[in-house]
N, C-alpha and C positions, 0 to 999 in steps of 0.2 A: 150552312156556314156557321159556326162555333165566335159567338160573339164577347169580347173583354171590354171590362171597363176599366182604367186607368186614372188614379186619380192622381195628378199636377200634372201642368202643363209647361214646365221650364225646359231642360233639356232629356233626362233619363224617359220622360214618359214619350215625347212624342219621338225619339229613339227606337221608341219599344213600338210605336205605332207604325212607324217606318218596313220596320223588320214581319211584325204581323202584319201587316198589308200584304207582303212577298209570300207570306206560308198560308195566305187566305182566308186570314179573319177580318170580321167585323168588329171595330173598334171605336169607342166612346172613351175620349178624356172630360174627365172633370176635375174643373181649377176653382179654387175658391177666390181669385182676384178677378176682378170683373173684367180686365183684358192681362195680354199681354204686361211681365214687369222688365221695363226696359233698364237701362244702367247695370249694377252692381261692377263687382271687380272683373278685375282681368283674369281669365283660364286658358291652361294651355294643355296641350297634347304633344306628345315626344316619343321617339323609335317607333319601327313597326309597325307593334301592334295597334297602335293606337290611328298611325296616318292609314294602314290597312285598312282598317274601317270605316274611318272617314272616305278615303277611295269605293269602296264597294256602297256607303249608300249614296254616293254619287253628289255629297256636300264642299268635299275638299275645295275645289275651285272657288266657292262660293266664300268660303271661310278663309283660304287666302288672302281673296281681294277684300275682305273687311280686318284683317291683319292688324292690331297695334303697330309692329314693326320697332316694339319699344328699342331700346338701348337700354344704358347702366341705370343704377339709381346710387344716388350720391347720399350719406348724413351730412348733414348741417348744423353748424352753432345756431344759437339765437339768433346771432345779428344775419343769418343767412351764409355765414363763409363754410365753404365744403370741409370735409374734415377726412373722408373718407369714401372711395368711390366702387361700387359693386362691378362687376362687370354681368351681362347681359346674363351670357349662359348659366350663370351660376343662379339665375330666378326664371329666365323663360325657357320655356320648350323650341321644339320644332316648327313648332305655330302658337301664336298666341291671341288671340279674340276675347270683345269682353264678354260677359255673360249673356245680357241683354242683345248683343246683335247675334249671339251663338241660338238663343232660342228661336229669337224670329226667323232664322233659315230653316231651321226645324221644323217651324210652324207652317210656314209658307207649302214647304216639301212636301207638307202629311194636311195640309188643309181640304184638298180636294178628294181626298178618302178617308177620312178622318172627323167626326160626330164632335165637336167640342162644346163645351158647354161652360160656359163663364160665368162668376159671380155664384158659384155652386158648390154645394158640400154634401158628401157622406156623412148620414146621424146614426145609417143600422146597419147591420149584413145581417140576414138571416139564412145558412145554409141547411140544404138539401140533399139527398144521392144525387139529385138531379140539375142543380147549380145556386146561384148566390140569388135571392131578392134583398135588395140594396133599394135602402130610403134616403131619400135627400132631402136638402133645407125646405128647399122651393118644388122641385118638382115632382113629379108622379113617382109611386115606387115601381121598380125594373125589374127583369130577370136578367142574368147574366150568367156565362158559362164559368166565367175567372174573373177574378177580382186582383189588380195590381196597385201596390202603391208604392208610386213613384215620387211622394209626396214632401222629400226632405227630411234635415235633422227631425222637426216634430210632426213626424206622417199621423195622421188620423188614421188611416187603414192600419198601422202596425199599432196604434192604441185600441181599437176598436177588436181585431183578429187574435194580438199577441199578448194585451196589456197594458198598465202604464209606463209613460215614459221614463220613470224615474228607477225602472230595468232595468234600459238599455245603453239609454245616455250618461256618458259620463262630461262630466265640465273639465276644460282645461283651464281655467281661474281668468277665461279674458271675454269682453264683448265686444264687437266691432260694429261700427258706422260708417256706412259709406255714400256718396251720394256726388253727382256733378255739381261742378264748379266752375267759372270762368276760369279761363289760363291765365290770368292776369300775371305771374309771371314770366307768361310768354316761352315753355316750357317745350324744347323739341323732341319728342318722339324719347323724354328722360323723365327718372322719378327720383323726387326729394323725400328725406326723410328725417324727423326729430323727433331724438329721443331723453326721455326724463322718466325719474321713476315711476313705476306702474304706469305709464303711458309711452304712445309715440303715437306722432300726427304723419302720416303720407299724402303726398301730394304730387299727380304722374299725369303727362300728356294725355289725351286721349282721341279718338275721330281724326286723324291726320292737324292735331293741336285745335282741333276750333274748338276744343275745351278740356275740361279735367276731371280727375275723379277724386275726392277727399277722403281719404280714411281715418277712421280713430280706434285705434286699438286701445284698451286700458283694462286695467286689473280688475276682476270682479268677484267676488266671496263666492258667492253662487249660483245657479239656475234662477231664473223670473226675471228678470228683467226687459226679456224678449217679448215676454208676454204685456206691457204696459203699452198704453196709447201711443201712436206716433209721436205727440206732441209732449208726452210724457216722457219718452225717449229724448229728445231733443232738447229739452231742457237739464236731463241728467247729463247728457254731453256734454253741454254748453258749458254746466259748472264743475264738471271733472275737466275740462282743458279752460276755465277761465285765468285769462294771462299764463297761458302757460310757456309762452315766448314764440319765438319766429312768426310765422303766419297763422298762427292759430285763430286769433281773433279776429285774421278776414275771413277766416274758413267757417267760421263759426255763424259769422254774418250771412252768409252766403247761405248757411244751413236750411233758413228755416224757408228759402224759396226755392229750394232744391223740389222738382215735382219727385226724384227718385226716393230718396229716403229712407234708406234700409237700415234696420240693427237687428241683430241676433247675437246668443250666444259660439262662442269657439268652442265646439264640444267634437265628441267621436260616439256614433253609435257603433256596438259589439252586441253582437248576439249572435249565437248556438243555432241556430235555425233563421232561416228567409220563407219558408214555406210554410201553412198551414192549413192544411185541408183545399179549399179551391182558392186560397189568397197566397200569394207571393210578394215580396218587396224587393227592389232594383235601387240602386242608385244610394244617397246618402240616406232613403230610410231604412236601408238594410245595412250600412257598414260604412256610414261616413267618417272617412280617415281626418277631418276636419278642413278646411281652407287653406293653412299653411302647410300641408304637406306638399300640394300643388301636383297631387292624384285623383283627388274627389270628383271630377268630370270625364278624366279618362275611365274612370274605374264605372262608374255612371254607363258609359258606351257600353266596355266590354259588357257587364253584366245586363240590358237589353238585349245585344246579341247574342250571350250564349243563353240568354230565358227564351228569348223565339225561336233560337236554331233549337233547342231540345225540344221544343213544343214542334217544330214541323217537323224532326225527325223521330219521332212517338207517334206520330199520324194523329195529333191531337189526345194523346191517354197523358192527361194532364200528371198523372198521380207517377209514373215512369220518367217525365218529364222533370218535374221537379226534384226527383232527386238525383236525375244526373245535373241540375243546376246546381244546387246544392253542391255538389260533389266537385265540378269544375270549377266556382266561384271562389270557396269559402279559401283555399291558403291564399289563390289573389288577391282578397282582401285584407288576408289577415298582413300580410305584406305591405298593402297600403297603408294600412292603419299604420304600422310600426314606423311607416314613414314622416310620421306625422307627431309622433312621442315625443314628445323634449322640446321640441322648434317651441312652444308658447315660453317656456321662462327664458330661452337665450331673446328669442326678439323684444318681449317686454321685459327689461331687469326691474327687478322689485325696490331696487336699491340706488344712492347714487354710485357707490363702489360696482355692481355689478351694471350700471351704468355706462360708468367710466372703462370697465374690463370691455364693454361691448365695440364701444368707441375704439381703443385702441385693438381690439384683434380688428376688429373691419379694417383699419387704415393697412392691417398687413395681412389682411388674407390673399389679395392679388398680387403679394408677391413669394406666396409660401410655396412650393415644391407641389404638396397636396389640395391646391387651390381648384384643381376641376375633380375631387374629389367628387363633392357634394352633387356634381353635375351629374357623374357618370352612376354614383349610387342611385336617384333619382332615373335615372333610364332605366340602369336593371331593375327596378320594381316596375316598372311600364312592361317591361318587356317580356315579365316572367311568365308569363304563360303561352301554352300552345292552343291556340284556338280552330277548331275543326272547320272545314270549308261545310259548313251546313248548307243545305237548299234550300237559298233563300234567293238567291239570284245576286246583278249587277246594276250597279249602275243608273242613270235615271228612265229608264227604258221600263225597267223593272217597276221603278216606285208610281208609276201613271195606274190610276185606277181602270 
């Protein structure tokens, strides 16, 4: 049995464990967060292909019933009065779940055949004819047959395999924070929004309302900021939205007991190749279309699925394999990404004039002619591709070890 190691453990990797499991490998994830990271934002999945797969690894059900079930999300003045109201479809999918309960179904599904190793990192790969020896923080060095990283915008298997990151990654000029919140607005199954130059504060029901999620988008010159201490995070947020009106300043309060705590940059990886010799990338370390394009999870799926289905329909010739990954993936992405182009400077205006232009189109996009536009272009990039019925099997029948 032809053994992979997978490094992160959020959704794309234990995806790709799911699916290897069916074609009959031996699989090892390794996460550098010592458990599970529960919160972040809300992702969704839409048309087809997307609920197709969900159906076949046998999660949909599962994913359903932990549903946001959001509704609109409204802008707000300072004083809290609406000004302006979204309607649903024009931001969620066909299903929508937050991140954090989307991986723990994942996890749960692939635990009982699935090697994980927490609080652990990739420092070498040294390849062979004959496969990867891979060293870690803490423990023993391994053999492996393929090496996957599934490991986000800043994957260490694509710095280590490809290069550095300052390749791949491009910035979109913003950083986001996100973290739970009480509801103390008492917030149904809707999400608020304010906005001000180079920022905007959101604030969305979450768990059938027994709380929330706070986000802070705001303008940023460049890459690093991702990389500073939590606490060093949170204090630049703190004073990039002090007073900055509405609820900012309980949101802020609230920040620093939030156990979730997330910031990174809004960035897009591109790159010319996902394969290199026995290493592959999936997910957002191979072509993340950014957060606000609201494909980066779907795209996440497909590409696990079609990296396992070519690997079981190659009988394991990994080198045959990856380049028809390669070959099926790459306009899918390049599709997503595109989807994702332009959304950073319309949702953050730089200005109060481009501001004020944001405010007033909102107030009339739900009743413009072209209004489920954005909806239906958004589906066709979900949709765009034909994906083959590879033998992988159905269902949860299939994924029992």
């Amino acid at each position: 049995m032809k053994n992979v190691l997978i490094s992160g453990a959020s959704v794309a990797g234990p995806a790709l464990a799911l699916w290897l499991h069916r074609a009959g490998y031996s699989v090892t994830i390794v996460e550098k967060a010592p458990d599970l990271r529960d919160g972040g934002y809300a992702v969704d999945f839409r048309g087809d292909v997307h609920l197709g797969l969900l159906r076949k690894m046998g999660v949909l059900d599962d994913i359903e019933a932990a549903e946001t079930n959001m509704g609109a999300t409204s802008y707000v003045k300072a004083n809290g009065k609406r000004i302006a109201t979204m309607p649903e479809d024009m931001f969620a999918g066909d299903v929508e779940i937050l991140r954090g309960d989307l991986a723990r179904i994942l996890y749960e599904r692939t635990r009982p055949y699935t090697e994980y190793l927490f609080g652990e990192t990739i420092t070498a790969m040294r390849e062979d004819a004959d496969g990867v020896t891979v060293s870690f923080e803490h423990a023993e060095p391994r053999r492996f047959d393929l090496v996957v990283g599934a490991d986000g915008l800043h994957s260490g298997v694509r710095r280590l395999a490809f290069g550095p990151e300052e390749r791949f990654v491009r910035h979109l000029g913003l950083h986001c924070a996100v973290f739970t919140v009480p509801n103390h607005l008492n917030l149904d199954r809707e999400g608020l929004g304010y906005v001000t130059p180079g920022r905007v504060a959101l604030m969305y029901a979450a768990r059938d309302n027994t709380e929330a999620r706070a986000m802070f988008y705001f303008a940023s010159g460049s890459l690093g900021l991702e990389r500073l201490s939590p606490d060093a995070q949170r204090r630049l947020v703190a004073e990039t939205f002090a007073g900055a009106g509405w609820e900012t300043d309980r949101l802020l309060a609230a920040m620093d007991d939030a156990p979730d705590f997330y910031c990174d940059a809004v960035a897009q990886v591109r790159m010319e190749s996902f394969t290199l010799g026995r290493v592959a990338l999936i997910g957002d370390a191979a072509f993340s279309p950014s957060p606000l394009s609201g494909m980066g999870t779907g795209l996440a799926l497909v590409s696990a699925y079609v990296l396992a289905g070519e690997l079981a329909a190659a009988h394991g010739d990994h080198e045959a394999a990856f380049a028809r990954y390669q070959e099926k993936i790459a306009e899918y992405a390049r599709g997503c990404i595109k989807q994702g182009d332009g959304v950073a400077k319309f949702m953050v205006p730089a200005s109060k004039a481009m501001a004020a232009l944001l405010r007033i189109s909102s107030r009339m996009m739900p009743y413009m002619p072209g209004k489920k536009a954005m909806a239906r272009g958004v589906r066709r990039t979900a949709e765009a591709i034909s994906l083959p019925a590879y033998p992988l099997g159905e269902g949860d029948r299939a994924a029992q070890p």
